[in-house]
N, C-alpha and C positions, 0 to 999 in steps of 0.2 A: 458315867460314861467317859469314853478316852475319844476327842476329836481327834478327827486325824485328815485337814483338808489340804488337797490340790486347790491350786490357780484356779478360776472360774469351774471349778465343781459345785458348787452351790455347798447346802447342808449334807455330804455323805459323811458317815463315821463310824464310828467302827465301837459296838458298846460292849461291856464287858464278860460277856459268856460267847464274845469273837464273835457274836453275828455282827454283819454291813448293815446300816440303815442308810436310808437317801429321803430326805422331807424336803416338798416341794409345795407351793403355794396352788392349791385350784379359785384363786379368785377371793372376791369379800362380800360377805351378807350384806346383806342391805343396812344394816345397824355401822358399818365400816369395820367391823372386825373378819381379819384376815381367817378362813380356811385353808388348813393344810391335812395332807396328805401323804403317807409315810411308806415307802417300798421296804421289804426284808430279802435278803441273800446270804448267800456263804461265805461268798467273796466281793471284794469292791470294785471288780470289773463288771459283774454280774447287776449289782444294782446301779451302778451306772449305765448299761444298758436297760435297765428297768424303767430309768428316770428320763432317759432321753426318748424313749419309747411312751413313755406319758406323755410328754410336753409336746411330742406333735403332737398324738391322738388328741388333744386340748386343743392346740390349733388349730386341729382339723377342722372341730365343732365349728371357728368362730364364720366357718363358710357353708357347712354341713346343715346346721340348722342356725339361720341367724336369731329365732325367736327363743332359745333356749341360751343365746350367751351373753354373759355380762361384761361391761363394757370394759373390765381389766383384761379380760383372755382375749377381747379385740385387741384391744392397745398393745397388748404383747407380738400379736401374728404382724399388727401394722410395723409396729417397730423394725422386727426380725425381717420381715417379708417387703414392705414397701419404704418405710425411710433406711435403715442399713445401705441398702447397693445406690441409692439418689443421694445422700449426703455424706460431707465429711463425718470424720469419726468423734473430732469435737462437736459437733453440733447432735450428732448421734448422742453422746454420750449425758448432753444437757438436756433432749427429750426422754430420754430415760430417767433423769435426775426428778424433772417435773412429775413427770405421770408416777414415779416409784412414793414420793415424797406429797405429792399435792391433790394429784388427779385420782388415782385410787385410793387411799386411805378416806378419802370424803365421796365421793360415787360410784368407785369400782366395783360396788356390789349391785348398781342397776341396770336392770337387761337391757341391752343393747337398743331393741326397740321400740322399751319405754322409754326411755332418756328424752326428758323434754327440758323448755328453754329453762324452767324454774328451777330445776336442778343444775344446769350451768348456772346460774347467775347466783344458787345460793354457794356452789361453792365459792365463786366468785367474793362471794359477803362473808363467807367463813376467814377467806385468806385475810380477809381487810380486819377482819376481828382478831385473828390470831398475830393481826402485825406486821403481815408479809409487805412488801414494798411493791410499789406500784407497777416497776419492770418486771417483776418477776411474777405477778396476777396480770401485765401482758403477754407475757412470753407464756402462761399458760392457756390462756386466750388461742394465740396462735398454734399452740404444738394441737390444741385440743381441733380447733377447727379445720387445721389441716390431716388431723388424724377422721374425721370424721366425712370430709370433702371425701377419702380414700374410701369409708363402708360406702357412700351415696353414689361412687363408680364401681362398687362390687354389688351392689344391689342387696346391700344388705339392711338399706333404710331409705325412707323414701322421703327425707329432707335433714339438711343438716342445722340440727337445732341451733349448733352457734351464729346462724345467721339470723334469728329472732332473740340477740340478747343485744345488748348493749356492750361494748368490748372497755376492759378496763382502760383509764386515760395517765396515761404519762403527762406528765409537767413539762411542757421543754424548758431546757435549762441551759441558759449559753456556754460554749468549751471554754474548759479553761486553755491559759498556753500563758507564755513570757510572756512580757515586753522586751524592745530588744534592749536595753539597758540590763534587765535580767538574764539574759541571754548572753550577754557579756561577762558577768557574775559567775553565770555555772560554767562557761568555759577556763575563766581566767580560774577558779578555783580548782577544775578537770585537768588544767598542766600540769606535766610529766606523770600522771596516772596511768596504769598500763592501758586500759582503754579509752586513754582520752580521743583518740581518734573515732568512735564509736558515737560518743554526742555527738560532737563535729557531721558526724555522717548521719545521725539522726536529723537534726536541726536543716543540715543542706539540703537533706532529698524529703523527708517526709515520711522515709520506711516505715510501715507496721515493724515491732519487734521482731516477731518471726522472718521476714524477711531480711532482718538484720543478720539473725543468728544462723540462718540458710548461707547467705552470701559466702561466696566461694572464689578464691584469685581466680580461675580461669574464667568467669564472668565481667571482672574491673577490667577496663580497659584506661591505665590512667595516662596512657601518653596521650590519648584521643577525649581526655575528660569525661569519661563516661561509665556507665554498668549498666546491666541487665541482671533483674528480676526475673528468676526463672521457679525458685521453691521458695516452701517456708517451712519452717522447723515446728513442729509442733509435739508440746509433751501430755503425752496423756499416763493417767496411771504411772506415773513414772518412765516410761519409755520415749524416746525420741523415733521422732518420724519426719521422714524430710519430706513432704509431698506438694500437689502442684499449689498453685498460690492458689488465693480467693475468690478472685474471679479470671473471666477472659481478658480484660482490661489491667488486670494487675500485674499479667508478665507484659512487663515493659521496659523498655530503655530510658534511663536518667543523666542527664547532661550533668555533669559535677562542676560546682563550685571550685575555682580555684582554691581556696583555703579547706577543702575536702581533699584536696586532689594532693595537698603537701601534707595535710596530717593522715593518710594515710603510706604515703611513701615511707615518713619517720615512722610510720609504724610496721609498714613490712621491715625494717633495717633492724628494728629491734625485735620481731620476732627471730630472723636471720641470726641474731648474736646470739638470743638464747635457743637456740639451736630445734627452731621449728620452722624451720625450710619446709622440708616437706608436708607439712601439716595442710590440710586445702581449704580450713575453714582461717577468712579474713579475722575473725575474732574468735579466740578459742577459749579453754582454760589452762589451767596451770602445767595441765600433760598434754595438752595441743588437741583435746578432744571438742566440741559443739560446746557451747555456754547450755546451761539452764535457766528458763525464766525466773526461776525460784531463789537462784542463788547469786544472780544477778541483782534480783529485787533486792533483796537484802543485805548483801556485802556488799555491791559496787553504788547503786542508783539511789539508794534513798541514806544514807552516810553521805554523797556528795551532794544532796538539797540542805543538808544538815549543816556539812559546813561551809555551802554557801549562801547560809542563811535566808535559803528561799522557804515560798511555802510548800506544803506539800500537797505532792501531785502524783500522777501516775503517767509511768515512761512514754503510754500511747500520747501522752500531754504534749511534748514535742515534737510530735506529727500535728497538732493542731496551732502547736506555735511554728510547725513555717509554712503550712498553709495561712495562719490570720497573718504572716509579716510579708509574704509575699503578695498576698489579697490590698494589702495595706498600702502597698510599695507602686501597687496599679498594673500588675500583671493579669493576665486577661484570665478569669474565671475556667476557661478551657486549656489552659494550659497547667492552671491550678490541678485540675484535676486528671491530666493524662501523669502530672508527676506523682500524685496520690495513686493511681491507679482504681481511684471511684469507676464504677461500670455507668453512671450517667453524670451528666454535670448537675442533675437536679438535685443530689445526692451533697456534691459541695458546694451550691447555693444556699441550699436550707442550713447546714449544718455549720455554714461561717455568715449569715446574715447578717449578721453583727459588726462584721468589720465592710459590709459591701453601703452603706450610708454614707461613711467617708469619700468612698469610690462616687456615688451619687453629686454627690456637692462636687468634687472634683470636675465631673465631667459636666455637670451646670454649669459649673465655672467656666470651662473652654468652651460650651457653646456661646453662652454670653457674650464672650470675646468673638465671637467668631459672628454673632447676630450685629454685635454692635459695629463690626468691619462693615456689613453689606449697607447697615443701616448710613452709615459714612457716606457711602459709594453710592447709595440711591440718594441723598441729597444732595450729595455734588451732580449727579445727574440732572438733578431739580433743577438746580439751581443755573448750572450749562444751559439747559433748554431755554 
């Protein structure tokens, strides 16, 4: 047979006495092996209409009769139908990752309204046998039980098992980040780099990446020391996408750093030379288009840990190194985090614990001083009287 696919057409092709075929998946037996399903036509307009005309009727079922469907043809309607238009499209894209790869290959063959806690929890025990890591048997934890929370408000079952299992446990593990001595290191070794102004602005504000490679000049405001956070760059499948940030607390305004506010002026003057004036992205590539995460990782950011002989880490690593140096420095936990753009401060409490001890002892410290003043002044009182 001679394939012959389109972009998101699934399995259609074309075999060699010229008929169209389109194979599509109806779900998996109970044993985990996948069932499929195969449309014939003349042409491959034809069984593409064939095939998209199956995959509702499939749908349909998993609201039609919820006692007849198995729990892969839900996950597919939920997918399409309730998380798609409620989430980004990365996050969309890692619930699909999960359920394609973990959740159905091990339970997508049982109905819908058998599904009990035993069966979460043994897949749960299959992943921990096969090796999977601990994040990623939680994050199927959660796609599953928010997938499920969704049949129990379509009344397609009348409790959601994952609330009778035990949820798999993550480790906490404290961030990594510089010290500023290292911090020192990866800049002095980042001069005259074309994007040495890009650390610099990492380190001063905290950006997530994407918000990095979003950032736009009509957003900087460098005579007023400042920017605003309005998008982030996001690449999925290869394509670039500028859309809104991550939460409501993340488009925000950033007070800059003097020594931000001068490495990037020398870096607009050297775009201006090599002749991308016009260009509206603050950090570009070599034809004045958006960076890639992908090619950033590996040409620009991990050669420069390299040869500044640090350890290795990853980019989101100095967002946690100027939250712990600013944590460090005795800035007030709430202003830590409207520069993060965390949607609670519970969020950068827990997640820099580590550096808030120091902060403790500190402020021991000054109350002491400040106990042992009155204590002064009530025994001179004493002693007056």
């Amino acid at each position: 047979m001679r394939k012959r696919r389109g972009n998101g057409e699934g399995s259609i092709y074309q075999r060699a006495d010229g008929r169209w075929c389109a194979t599509y998946s109806v779900g998996y037996a109970p044993n985990g092996r996948r069932r499929r399903q195969t449309l014939f036509g003349d042409c491959k307009q034809g069984v593409q209409d064939q095939l998209s005309g199956a995959r509702s009727k499939m749908l349909e079922g998993a609201v039609a009769e919820p006692t007849k469907v198995r729990l892969s043809t839900f996950l597919e309607r939920w997918l399409e139908d309730a998380a798609r238009p409620t989430v980004r499209a990365t996050t969309h894209d890692s619930y699909r990752s999960v359920i394609d790869n973990h959740i159905t290959p091990r339970i997508g063959g049982v109905m819908l309204t058998k599904l009990s806690p035993i069966h979460v929890q043994s897949l749960y025990s299959d992943m921990e046998r096969d090796g999977k890591s601990p994040r990623l048997r939680q994050l199927t934890h959660a796609v599953l039980r928010r997938a499920l929370k969704q049949a129990l408000r379509w009344g397609l079952v009348i409790r959601n098992v994952c609330d009778a299992v035990d949820p798999p446990r993550v480790a906490k593990t404290e961030v990594a980040a510089l010290s500023a001595e290292q911090v020192q290191t990866l800049l002095q070794t980042a001069e005259g780099d074309r994007l040495y102004a890009l650390f610099v602005l990492a380190i001063g504000t905290g950006m997530r990446m994407g918000e990095i490679f979003a950032l736009q000049w009509r957003n900087v405001d460098l005579k007023n020391a400042r920017l605003h956070v309005r998008h982030t760059l996001m690449e999925l499948k290869g394509k670039l996408t500028l859309t809104e940030p991550k939460t409501d607390k993340s488009r925000r305004r950033i007070d800059l750093p003097q020594s931000a506010v001068e490495a990037l002026r020398a870096h607009r003057l050297k775009l201006i030379a090599q002749g991308f004036e016009e260009s509206p992205w603050v950090f570009c590539n070599s034809t004045g288009g958006p960076l890639r995460r992908s090619h950033f990782h590996f040409d620009e950011f991990k050669p420069l840990l390299k040869r500044a002989k640090l350890p290795d880490m990853r980019f989101h690593d100095l967002r946690h190194t100027s939250a712990s140096l600013l944590l460090a420095a005795g800035v007030h936990p709430k202003v830590v985090q409207e520069r993060l753009g965390h949607s609670q401060i519970g969020i950068t409490l827990d997640t820099y614990s580590h550096v808030l001890p120091t902060m403790g002892i500190e402020a021991a410290s000054k109350l002491d001083a400040l106990l042992r003043v009155s204590t002064r002044q009530l025994n001179h009182a004493v002693t007056d009287a």
